[in-house]
LOFITI-975744 format. One record per residue (C-alpha): residue number from 1; residue in one letter; chain; x, y, z. Coordinates in steps of 0.02 Angstrom, whole numbers, plus 50000, padded with zeros to 5 digits. Layout:
REM residues N
REC   n res chain  east north    up
REC NUM   A     A     X     Y     Z
...
REM end
This chain:
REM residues 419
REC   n res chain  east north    up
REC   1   X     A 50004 47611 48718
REC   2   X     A 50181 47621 48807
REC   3   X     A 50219 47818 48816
REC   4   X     A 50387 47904 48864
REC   5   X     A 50360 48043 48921
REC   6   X     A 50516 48174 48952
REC   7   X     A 50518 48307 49072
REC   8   X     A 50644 48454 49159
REC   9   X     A 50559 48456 49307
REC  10   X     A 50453 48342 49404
REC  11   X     A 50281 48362 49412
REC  12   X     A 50180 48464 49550
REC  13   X     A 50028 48553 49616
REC  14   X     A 50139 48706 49623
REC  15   X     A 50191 48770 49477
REC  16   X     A 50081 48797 49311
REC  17   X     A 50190 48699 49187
REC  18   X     A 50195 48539 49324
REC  19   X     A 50015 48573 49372
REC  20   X     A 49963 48512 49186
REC  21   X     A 50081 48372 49169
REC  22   X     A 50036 48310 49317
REC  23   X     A 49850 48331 49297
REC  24   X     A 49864 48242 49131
REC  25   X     A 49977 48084 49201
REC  26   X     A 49828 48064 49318
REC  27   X     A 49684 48059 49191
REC  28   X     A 49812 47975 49041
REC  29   X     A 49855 47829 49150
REC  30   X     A 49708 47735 49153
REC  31   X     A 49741 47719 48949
REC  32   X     A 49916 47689 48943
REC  33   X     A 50069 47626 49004
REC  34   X     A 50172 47791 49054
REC  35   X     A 50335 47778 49098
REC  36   X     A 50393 47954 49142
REC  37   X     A 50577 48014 49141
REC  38   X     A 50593 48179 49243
REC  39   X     A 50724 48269 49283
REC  40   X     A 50757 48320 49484
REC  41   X     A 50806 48481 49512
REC  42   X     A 50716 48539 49659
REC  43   X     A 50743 48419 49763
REC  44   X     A 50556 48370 49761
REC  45   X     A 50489 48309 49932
REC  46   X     A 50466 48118 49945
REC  47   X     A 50272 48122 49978
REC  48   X     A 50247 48216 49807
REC  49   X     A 50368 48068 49715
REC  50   X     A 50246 47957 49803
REC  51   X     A 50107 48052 49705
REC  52   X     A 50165 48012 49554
REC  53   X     A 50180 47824 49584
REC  54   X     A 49989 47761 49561
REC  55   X     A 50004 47847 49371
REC  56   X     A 50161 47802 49291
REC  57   X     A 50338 47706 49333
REC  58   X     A 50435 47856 49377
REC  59   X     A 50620 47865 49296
REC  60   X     A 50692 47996 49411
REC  61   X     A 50851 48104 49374
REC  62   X     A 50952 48184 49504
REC  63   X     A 51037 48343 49430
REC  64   X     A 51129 48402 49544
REC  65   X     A 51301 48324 49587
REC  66   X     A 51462 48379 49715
REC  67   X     A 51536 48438 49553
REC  68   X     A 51405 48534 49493
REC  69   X     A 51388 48647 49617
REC  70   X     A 51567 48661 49645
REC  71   X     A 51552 48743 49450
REC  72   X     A 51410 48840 49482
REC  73   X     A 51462 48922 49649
REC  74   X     A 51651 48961 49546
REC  75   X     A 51544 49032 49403
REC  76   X     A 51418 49145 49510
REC  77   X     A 51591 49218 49581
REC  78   X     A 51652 49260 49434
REC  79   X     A 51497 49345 49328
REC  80   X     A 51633 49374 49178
REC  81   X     A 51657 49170 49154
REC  82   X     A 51476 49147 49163
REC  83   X     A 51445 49275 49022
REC  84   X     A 51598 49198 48908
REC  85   X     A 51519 49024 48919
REC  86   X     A 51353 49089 48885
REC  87   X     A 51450 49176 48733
REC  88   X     A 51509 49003 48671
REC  89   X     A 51371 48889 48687
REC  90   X     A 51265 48887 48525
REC  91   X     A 51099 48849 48641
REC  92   X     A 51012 48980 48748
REC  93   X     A 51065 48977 48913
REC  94   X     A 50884 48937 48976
REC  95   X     A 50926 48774 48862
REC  96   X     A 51114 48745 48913
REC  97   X     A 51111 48749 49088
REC  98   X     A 50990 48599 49109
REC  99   X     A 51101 48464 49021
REC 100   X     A 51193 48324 49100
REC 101   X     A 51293 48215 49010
REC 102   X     A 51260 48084 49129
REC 103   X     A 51091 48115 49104
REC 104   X     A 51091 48081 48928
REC 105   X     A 51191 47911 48945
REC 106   X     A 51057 47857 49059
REC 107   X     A 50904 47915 48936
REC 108   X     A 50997 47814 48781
REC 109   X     A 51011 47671 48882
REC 110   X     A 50837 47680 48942
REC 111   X     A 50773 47681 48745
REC 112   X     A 50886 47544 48702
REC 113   X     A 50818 47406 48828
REC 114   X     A 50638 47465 48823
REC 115   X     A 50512 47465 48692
REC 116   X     A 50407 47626 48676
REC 117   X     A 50244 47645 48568
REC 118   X     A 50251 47849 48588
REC 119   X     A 50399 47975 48645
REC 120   X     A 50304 48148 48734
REC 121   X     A 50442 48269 48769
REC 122   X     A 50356 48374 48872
REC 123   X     A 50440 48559 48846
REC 124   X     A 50592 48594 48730
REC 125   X     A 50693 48627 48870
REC 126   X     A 50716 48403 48871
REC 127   X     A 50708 48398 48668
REC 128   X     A 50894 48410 48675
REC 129   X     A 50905 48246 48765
REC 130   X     A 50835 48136 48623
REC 131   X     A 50985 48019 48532
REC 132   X     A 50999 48027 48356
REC 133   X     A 50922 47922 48274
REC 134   X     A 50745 47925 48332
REC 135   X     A 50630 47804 48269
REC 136   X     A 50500 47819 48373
REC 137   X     A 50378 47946 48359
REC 138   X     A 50400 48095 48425
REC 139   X     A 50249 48207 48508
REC 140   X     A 50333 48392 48562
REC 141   X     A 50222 48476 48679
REC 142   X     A 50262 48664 48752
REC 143   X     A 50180 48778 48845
REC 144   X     A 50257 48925 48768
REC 145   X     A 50299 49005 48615
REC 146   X     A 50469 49011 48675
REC 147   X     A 50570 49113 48536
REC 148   X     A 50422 49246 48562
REC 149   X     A 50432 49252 48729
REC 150   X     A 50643 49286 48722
REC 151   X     A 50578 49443 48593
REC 152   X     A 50472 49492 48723
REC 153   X     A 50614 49510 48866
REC 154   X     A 50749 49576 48780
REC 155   X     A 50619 49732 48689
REC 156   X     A 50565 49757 48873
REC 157   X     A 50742 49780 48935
REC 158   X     A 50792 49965 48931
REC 159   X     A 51006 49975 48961
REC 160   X     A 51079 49928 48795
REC 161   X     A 51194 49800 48868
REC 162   X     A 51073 49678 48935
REC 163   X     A 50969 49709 48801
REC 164   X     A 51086 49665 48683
REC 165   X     A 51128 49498 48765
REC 166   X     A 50971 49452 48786
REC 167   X     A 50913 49476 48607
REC 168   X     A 51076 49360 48570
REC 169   X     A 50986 49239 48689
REC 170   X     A 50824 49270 48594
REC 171   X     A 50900 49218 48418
REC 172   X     A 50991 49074 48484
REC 173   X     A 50796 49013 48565
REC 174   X     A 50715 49048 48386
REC 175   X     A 50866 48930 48299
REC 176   X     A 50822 48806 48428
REC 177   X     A 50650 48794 48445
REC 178   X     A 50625 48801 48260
REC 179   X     A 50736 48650 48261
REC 180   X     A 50634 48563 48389
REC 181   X     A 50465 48587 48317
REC 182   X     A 50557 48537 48137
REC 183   X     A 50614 48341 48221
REC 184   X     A 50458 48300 48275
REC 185   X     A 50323 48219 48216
REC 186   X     A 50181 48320 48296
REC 187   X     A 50181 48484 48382
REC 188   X     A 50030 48511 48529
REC 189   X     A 50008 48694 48596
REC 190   X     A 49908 48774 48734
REC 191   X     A 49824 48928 48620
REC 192   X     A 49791 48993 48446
REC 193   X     A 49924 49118 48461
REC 194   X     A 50076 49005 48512
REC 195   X     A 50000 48891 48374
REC 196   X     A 50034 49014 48241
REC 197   X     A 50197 49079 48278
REC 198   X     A 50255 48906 48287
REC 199   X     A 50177 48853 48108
REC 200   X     A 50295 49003 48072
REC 201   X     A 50442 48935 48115
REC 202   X     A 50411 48755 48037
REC 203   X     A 50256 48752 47935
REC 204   X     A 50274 48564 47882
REC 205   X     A 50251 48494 48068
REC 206   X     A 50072 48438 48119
REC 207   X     A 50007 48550 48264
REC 208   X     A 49834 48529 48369
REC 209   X     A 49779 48629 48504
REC 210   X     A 49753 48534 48678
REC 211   X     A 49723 48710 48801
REC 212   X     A 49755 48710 48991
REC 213   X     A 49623 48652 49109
REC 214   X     A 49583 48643 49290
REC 215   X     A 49506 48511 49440
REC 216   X     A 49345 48592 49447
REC 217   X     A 49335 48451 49588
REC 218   X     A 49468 48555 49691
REC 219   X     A 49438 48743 49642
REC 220   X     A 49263 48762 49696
REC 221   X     A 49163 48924 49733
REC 222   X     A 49169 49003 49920
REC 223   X     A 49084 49132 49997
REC 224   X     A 49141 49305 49965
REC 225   X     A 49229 49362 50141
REC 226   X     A 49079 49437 50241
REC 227   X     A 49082 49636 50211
REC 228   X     A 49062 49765 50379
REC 229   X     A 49211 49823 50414
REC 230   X     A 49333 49717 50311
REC 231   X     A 49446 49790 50184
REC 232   X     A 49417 49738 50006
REC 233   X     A 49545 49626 49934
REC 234   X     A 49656 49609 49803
REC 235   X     A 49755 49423 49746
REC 236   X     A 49884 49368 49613
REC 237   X     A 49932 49203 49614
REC 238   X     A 50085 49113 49542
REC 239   X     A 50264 49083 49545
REC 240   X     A 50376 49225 49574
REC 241   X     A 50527 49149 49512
REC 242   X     A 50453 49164 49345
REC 243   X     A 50471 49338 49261
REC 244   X     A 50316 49408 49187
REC 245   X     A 50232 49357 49371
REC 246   X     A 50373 49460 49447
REC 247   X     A 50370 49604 49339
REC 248   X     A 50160 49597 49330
REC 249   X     A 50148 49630 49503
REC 250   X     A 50306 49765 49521
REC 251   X     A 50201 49865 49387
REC 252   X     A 50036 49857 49458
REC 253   X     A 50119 49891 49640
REC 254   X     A 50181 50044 49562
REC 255   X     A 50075 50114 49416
REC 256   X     A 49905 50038 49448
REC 257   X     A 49870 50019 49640
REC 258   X     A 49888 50196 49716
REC 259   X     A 49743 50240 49583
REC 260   X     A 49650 50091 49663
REC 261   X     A 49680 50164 49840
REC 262   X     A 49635 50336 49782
REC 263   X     A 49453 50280 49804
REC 264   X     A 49485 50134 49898
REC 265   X     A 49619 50184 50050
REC 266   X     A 49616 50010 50140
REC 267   X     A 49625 49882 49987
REC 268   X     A 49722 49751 50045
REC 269   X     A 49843 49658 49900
REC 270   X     A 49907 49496 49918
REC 271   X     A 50044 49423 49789
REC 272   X     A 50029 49246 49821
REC 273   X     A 50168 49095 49755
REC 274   X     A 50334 49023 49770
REC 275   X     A 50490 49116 49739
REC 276   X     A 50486 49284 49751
REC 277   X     A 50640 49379 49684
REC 278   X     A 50711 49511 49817
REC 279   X     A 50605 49666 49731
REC 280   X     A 50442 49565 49758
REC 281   X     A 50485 49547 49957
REC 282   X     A 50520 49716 49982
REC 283   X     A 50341 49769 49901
REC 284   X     A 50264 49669 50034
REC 285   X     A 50378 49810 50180
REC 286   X     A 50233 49930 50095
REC 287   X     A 50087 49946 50198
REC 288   X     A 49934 49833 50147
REC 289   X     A 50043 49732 50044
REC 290   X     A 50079 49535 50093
REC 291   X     A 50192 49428 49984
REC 292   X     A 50165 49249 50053
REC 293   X     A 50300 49152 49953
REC 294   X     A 50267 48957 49941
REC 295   X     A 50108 48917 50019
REC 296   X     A 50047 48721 50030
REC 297   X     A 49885 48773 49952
REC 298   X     A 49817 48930 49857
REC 299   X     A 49625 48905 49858
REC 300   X     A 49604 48993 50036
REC 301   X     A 49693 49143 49972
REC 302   X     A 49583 49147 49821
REC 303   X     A 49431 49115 49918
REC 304   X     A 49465 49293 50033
REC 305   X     A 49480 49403 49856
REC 306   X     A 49354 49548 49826
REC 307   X     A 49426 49553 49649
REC 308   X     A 49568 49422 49562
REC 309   X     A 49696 49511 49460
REC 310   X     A 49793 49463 49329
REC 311   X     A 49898 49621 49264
REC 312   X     A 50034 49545 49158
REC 313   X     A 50122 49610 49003
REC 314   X     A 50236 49478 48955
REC 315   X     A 50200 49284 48917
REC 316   X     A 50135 49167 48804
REC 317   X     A 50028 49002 48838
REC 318   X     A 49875 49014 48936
REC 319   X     A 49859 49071 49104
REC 320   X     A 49799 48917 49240
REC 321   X     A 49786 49033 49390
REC 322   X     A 49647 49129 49262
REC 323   X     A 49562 48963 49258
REC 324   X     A 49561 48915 49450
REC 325   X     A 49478 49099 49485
REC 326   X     A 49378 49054 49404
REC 327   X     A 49335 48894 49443
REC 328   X     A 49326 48972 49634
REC 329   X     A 49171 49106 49550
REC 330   X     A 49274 49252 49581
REC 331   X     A 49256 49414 49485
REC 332   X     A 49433 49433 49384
REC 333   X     A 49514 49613 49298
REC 334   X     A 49675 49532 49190
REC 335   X     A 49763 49604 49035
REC 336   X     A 49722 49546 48854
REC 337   X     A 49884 49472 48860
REC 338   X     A 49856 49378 49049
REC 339   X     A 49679 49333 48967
REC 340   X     A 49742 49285 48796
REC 341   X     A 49722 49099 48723
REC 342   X     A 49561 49059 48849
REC 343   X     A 49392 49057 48758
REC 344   X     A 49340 49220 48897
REC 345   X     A 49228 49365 48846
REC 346   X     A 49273 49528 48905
REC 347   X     A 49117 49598 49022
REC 348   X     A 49038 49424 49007
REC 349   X     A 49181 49294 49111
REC 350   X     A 49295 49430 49158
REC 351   X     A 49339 49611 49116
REC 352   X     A 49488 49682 49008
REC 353   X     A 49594 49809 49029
REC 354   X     A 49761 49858 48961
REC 355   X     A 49820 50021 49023
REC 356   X     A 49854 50073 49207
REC 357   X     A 49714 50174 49225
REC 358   X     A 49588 50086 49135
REC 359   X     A 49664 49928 49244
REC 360   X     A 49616 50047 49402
REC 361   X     A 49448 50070 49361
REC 362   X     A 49382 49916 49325
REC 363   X     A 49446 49844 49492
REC 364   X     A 49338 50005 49573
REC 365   X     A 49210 49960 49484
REC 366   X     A 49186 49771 49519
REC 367   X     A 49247 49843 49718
REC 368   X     A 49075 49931 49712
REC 369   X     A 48960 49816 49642
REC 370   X     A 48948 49657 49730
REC 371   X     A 48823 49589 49602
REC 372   X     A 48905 49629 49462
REC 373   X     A 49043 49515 49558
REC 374   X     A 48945 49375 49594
REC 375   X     A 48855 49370 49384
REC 376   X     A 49044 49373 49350
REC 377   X     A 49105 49235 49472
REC 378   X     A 48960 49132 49420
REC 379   X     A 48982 49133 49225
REC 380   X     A 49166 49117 49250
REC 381   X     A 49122 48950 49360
REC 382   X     A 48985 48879 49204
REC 383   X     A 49134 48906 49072
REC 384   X     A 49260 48826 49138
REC 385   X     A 49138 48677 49197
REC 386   X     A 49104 48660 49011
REC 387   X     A 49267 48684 48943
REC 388   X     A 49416 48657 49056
REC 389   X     A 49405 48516 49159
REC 390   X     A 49540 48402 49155
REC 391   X     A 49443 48261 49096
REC 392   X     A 49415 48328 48919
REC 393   X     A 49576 48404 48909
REC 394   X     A 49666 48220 48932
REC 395   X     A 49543 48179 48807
REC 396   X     A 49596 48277 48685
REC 397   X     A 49775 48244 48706
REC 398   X     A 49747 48053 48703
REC 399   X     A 49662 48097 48535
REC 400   X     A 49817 48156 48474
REC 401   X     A 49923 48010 48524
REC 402   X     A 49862 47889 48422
REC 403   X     A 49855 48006 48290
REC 404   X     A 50026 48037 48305
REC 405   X     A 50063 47832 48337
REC 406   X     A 49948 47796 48170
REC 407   X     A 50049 47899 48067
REC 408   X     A 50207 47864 48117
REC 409   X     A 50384 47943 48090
REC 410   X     A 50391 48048 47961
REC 411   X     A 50537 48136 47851
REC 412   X     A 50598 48257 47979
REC 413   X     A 50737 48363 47998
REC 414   X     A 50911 48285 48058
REC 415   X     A 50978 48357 48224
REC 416   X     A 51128 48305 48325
REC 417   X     A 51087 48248 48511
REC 418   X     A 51099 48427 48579
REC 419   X     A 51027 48483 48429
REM end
């Protein structure tokens, strides 16, 4: 089967959203014909481009032009002109602020001289890119409940003016991602949750549940760090550009670890991952606190944690750094929300805990039991050997294409080509 497959970013061992797509390239390739049109605005490195090459004909799209950043360096100095053209757009900033017209010429021209079997936009954040008409099919997959996750940020925002622009942002996400779901043909989400408040939003489109995974190959079990006199340690791993990470750790820094260090003085924490927004570095000025920012790989960081946590309160999706703990047999305390959409059993794969305190003493409690670490770590590794490996994952997806190619275009809703 020829696929298209449209993406904002390009793919990468760095970042959860790349670390599926590119996982799923690798193991979808062998199968199909993938041509995959990503968008470039990292500047990604040439020896990950070259990474790409064995599993699809790449279709790369620089975003960035002299222009560009002429307008975004006038608009950061004037914060008022940012806000008015956020005002005016009818699409969420999030959504705006990736779209080139340039771009778009370059996408229609691509799907007029090439036949494709299968379109796979690969996040709304691209949908807005497809021409009008389409009559290929169409395969929207997200990792996120977006319009949900918008509620989330703007209720946890306490002064009433950013709260009140960001719950304008949230509506405008709910009218767009309800429109997204609507024009395609088939809908593929990462956990029963985002499943149903996307059936919400346009209960006539198809939707099948294809969950992260992880390279069991890659994230294997390593010794626990040799005790004596070495401090226990704590690790959270994942981007720090992205919110909920950020905020996670500032409210664990502050509510959750001093109750830690009440019984544990020396506990070391390390916040581990790309990005970090000024009030993550200056958490890691506090003693015993590190903040690494990008590191080339995250497994040797993983592989020195006592006890993995995962203390977020925002999100949607599943979690992959839940998955690569473990995949690495390490003990994990997370949130119902960091564990939510993973087929984990509280006191079985991992333990639970919501509330600051409760948070606290689990993490004591795995920091002085070592075996009740290692039972942890171990049935942690067995579930995800069963479940989560990449392999069936891809399987399941390429499942769903020819579903999705069988059944063809259906009667779906009209959009323009920004929708």
């Amino acid at each position: 089967m020829r696929v298209l497959v449209l993406a904002s970013y390009v793919p990468s061992f760095y970042k959860g959203a790349e670390i599926r797509l590119l996982h799923l390239l690798r193991h979808l390739s062998s199968r199909h014909e993938i041509t995959l049109w990503a968008i470039n605005r990292r500047g990604v490195p040439a020896g990950e481009i070259a990474a790409l090459l064995p599993h699809c004909r790449l279709e790369l799209q620089d975003f960035h032009s002299p222009e560009h950043n002429r307008l975004v360096a006038r608009l950061r100095r004037s914060g008022w002109r940012q806000w008015l053209q956020q005002r005016r757009s009818p699409l969420p900033l999030v959504i705006d602020r990736i779209y080139r017209p340039a771009l778009q010429a370059r996408l229609n021209t691509l799907l007029a001289s090439q036949h494709f079997d299968l379109i796979h936009v690969n996040q709304i954040m691209v949908w807005q890119y497809l021409p009008r008409p389409v009559v290929t099919p169409v395969l929207l997959c997200t990792d996120n409940a977006w319009a949900d996750l918008a509620e989330q940020e703007w209720r946890a925002i306490p002064q009433w003016l950013p709260r009140r622009r960001k719950k304008a942002e949230a509506r405008k996400m709910r009218r767009y991602e309800k429109l997204a779901v609507e024009s395609s043909d088939h809908c593929v989400v990462v956990s029963g949750r985002d499943g149903e408040l996307i059936r919400q939003l346009a209960p006539a489109t198809p939707i099948s549940l294809i969950p992260n995974g992880v390279d069991t190959g890659y994230f294997r079990p390593a010794p626990e760090p040799a005790g004596g006199d070495s401090p226990p340690r704590l690790v959270f791993t994942g981007a720090m550009g992205w919110p909920p990470n950020a905020e996670a750790m500032t409210y664990f820094c502050r509510d959750t670890l001093p109750a830690i260090r009440g019984e544990f003085p020396a506990v070391q924490m390390d916040i581990v991952g790309l990005q970090p927004p000024p009030d993550i570095l200056a958490l890691g000025q506090q003693p015993n606190i590190r903040v690494t920012g990008f590191v080339p790989d995250v497994r040797p960081y993983i592989a020195e944690a006592t006890v993995y946590v995962v203390p977020l309160r925002q999100g949607s999706g599943t979690r992959l750094k839940i998955l690569e703990a473990l995949a690495m047999g390490k003990a994990v305390v997370s949130t119902t929300i960091g564990a939510e959409g993973l087929e984990v059993t509280d006191g079985r794969h991992l333990l639970i805990a919501d509330e600051p305190q409760d948070f606290a003493a689990r993490v004591c409690e795995l920091l002085r039991d070592p075996s009740r670490r290692q039972a942890l770590g171990q049935a942690g590794r067995t579930l995800v050997e069963a479940c989560y490996d990449w392999r069936a994952i891809a399987a399941g997806l390429d499942a769903v294409y020819h579903q999705v190619r069988g059944q063809g275009t259906r009667q779906r809703s009209c959009h323009g080509d920004r929708g």
